[in-house]
Backbone as CSV, one residue per row, in Angstrom:
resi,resn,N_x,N_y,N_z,CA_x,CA_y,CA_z,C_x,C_y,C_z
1,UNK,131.783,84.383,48.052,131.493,84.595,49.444,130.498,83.536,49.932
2,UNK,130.604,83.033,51.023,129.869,81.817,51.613,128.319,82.602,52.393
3,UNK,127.692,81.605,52.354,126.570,81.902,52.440,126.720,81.836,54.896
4,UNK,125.960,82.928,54.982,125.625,82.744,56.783,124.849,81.636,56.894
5,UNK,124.922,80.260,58.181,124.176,79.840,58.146,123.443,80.385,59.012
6,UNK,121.843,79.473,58.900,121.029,80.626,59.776,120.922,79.865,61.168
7,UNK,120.792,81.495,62.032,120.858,81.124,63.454,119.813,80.275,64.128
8,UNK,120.023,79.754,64.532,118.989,78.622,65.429,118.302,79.452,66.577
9,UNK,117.272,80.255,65.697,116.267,81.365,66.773,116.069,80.702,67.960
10,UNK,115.471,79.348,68.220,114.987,79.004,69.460,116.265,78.647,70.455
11,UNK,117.606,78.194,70.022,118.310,78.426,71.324,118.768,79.348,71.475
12,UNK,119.166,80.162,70.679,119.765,81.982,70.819,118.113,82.395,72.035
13,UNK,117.240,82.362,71.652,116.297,82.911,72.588,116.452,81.748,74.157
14,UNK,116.560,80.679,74.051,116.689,79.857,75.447,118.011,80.527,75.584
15,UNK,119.140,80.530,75.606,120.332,81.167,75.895,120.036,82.858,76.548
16,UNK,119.767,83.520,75.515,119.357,84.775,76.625,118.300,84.390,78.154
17,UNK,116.924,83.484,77.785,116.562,83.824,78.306,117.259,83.392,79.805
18,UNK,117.941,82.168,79.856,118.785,81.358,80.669,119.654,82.988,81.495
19,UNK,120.224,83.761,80.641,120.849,84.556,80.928,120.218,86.154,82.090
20,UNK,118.674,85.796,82.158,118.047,86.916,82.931,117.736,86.435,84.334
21,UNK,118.494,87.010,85.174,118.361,86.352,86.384,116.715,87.069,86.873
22,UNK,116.457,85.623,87.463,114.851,85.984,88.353,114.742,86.646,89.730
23,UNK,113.919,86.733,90.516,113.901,87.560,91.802,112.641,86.547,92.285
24,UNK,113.699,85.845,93.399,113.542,84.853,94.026,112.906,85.559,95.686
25,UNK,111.383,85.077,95.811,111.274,86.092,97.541,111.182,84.545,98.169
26,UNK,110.723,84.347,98.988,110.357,83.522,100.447,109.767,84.049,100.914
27,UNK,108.301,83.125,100.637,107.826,83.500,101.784,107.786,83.338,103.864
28,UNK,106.818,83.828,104.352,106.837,83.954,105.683,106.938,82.261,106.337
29,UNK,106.312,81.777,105.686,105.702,80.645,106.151,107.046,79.598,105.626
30,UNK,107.355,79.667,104.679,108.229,78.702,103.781,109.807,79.378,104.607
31,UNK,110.093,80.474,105.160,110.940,80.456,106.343,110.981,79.881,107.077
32,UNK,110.088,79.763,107.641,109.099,78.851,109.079,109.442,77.851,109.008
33,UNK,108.728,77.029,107.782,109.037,76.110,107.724,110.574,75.231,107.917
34,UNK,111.335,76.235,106.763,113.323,75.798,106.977,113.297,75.615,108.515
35,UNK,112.757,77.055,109.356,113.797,77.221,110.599,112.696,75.828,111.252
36,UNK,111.993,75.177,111.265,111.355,74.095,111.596,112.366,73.117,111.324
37,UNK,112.641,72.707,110.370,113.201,71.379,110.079,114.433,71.612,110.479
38,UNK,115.434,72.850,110.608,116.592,73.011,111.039,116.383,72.482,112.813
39,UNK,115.809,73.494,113.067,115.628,72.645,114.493,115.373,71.184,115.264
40,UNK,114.165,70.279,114.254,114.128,69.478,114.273,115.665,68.511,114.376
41,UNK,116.400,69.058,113.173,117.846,68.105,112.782,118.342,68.485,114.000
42,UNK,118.718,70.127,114.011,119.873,70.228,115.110,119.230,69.768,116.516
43,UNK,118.685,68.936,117.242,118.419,67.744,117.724,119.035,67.201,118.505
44,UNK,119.309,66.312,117.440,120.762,65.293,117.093,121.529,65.104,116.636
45,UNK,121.912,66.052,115.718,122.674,66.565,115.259,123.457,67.746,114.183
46,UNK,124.076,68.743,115.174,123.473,69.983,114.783,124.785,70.479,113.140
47,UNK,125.451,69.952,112.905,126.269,69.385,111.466,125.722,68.736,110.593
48,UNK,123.953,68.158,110.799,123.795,68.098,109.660,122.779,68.570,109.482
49,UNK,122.392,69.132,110.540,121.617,70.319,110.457,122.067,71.260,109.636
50,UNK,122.697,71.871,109.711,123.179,73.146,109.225,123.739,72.190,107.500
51,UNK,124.042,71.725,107.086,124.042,70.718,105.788,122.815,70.997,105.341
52,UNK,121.532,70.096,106.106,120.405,70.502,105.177,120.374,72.114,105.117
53,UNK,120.191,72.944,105.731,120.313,74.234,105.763,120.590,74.714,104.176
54,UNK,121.791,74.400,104.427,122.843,75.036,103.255,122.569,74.552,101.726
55,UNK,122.279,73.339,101.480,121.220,72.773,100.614,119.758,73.392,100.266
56,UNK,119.232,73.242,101.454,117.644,74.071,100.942,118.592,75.452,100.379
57,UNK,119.125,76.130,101.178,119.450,77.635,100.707,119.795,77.629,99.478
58,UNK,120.737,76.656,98.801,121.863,76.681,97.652,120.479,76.252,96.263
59,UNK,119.933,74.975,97.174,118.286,75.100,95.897,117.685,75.963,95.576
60,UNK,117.176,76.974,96.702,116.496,77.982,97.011,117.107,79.141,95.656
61,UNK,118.342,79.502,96.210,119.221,80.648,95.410,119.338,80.574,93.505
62,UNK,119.332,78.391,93.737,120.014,78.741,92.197,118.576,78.688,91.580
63,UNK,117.343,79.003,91.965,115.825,79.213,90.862,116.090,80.432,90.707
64,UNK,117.040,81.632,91.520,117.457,82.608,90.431,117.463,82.779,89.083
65,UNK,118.577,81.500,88.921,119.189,81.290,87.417,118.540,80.820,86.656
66,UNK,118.073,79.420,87.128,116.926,78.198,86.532,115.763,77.787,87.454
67,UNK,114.977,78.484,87.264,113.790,78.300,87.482,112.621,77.450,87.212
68,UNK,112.760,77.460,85.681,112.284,76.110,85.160,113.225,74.765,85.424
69,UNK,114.044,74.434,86.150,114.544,73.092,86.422,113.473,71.574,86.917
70,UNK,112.952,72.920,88.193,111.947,71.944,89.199,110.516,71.583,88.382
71,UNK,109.789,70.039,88.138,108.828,69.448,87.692,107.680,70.342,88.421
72,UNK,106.842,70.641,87.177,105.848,70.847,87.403,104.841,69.585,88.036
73,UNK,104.126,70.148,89.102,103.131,69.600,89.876,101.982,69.354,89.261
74,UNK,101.382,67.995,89.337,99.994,67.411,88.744,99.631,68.424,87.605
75,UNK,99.481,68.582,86.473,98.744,69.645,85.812,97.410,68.941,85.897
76,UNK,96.900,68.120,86.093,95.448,67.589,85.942,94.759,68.656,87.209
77,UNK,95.269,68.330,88.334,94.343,69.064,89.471,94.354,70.550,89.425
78,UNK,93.758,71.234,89.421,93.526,72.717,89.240,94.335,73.920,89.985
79,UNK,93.784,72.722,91.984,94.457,73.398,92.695,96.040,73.252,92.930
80,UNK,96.387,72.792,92.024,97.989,72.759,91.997,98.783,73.787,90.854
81,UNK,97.440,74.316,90.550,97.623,75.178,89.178,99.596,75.941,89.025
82,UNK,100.260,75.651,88.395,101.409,76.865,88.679,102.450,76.033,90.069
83,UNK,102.282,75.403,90.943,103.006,74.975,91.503,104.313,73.884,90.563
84,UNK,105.692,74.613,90.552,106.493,73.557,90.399,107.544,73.262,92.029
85,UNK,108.404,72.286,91.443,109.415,72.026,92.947,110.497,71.182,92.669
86,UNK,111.222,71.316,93.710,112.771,71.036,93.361,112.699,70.094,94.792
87,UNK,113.780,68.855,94.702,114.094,68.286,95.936,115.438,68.578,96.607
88,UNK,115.171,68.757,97.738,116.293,68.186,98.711,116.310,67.536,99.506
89,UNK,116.402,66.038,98.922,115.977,64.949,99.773,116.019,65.269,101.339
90,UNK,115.325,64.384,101.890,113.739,63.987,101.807,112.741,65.696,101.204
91,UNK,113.488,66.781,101.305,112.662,67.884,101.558,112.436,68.519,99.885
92,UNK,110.963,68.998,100.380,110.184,69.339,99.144,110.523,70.868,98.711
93,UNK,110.661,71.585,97.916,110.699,73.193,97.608,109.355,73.404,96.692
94,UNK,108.600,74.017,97.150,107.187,74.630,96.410,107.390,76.012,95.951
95,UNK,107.253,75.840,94.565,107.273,77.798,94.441,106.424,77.827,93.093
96,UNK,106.391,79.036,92.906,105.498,79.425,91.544,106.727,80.406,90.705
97,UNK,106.556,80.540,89.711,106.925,81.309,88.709,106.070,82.578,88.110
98,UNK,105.959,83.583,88.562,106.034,84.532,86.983,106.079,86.052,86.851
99,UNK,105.830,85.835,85.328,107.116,87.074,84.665,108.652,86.714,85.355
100,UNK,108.988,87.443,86.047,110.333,87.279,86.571,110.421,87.195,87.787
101,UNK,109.956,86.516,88.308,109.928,86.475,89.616,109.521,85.038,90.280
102,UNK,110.161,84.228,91.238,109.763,83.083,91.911,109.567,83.454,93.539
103,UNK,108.327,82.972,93.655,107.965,82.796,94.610,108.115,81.145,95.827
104,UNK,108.978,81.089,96.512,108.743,80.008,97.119,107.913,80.059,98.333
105,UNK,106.400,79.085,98.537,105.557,79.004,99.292,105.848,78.021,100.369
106,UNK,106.130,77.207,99.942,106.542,75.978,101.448,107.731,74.768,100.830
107,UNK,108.552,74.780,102.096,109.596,73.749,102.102,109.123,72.499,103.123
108,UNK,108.588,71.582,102.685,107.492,70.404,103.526,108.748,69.095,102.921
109,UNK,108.765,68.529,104.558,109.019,67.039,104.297,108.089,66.032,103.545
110,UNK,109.068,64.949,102.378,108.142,64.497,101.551,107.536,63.569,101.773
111,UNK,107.683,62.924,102.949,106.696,62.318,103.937,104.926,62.468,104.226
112,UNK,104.850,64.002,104.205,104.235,64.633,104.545,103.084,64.328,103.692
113,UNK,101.836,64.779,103.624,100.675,65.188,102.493,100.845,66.273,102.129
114,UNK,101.852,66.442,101.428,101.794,67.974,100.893,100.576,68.228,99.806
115,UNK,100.119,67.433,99.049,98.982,67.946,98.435,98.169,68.413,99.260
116,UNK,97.601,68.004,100.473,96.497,68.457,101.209,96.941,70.109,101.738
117,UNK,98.412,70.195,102.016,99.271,71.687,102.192,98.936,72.788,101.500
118,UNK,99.047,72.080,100.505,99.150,73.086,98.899,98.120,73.477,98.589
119,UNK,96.729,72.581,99.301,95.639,73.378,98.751,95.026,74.829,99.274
């Protein structure tokens, strides 16, 4: 009889954990913000307006799944403590992680000083 080989604990555990969907809120402000830049686009044009839209949303939705995707922010500065983010060009996604749950705080053009935002 052949011997089991042994299971590779650390991706059997990344695999489940990949497998626990998170609970993604928005906040008040990081609404605000979307319906800001939507308006801004729809402008001049309100097709690609609704494009970025659907993008922030589709970023927004899949930190459900993968959460850890988006780079963590400066770990040197303090007050960035826990902030990671995801792009949708030009636009920034700010959220935090934990236990099971993501929080997104602000969707800021990357134009912007968002460090000075974030603090």
């Amino acid at each position: 009889m052949q011997a089991r080989k042994p299971i590779l604990w650390r991706k059997w555990i990344k695999w489940c954990l990949a497998m626990v969907k998170y609970n993604v809120r928005v906040l008040k402000r990081a609404l605000r913000e979307i319906s800001g830049i939507y308006e801004y686009i729809r402008t001049d044009k309100e097709d690609a307006a609704l494009k970025v839209y659907k993008e922030i949303k589709e970023a927004i939705a899949g930190l459900s799944d993968f959460p850890f995707r988006g780079s963590a922010v400066d770990k040197n500065d303090r007050s960035m403590n826990g902030y990671r983010f995801v792009m949708v060009k030009p636009y920034i996604i700010f959220y935090k992680i934990s236990s099971r749950n993501v929080t997104v705080y602000h969707v800021i053009d990357g134009k912007r000083d968002y460090m000075k935002i974030l603090e």
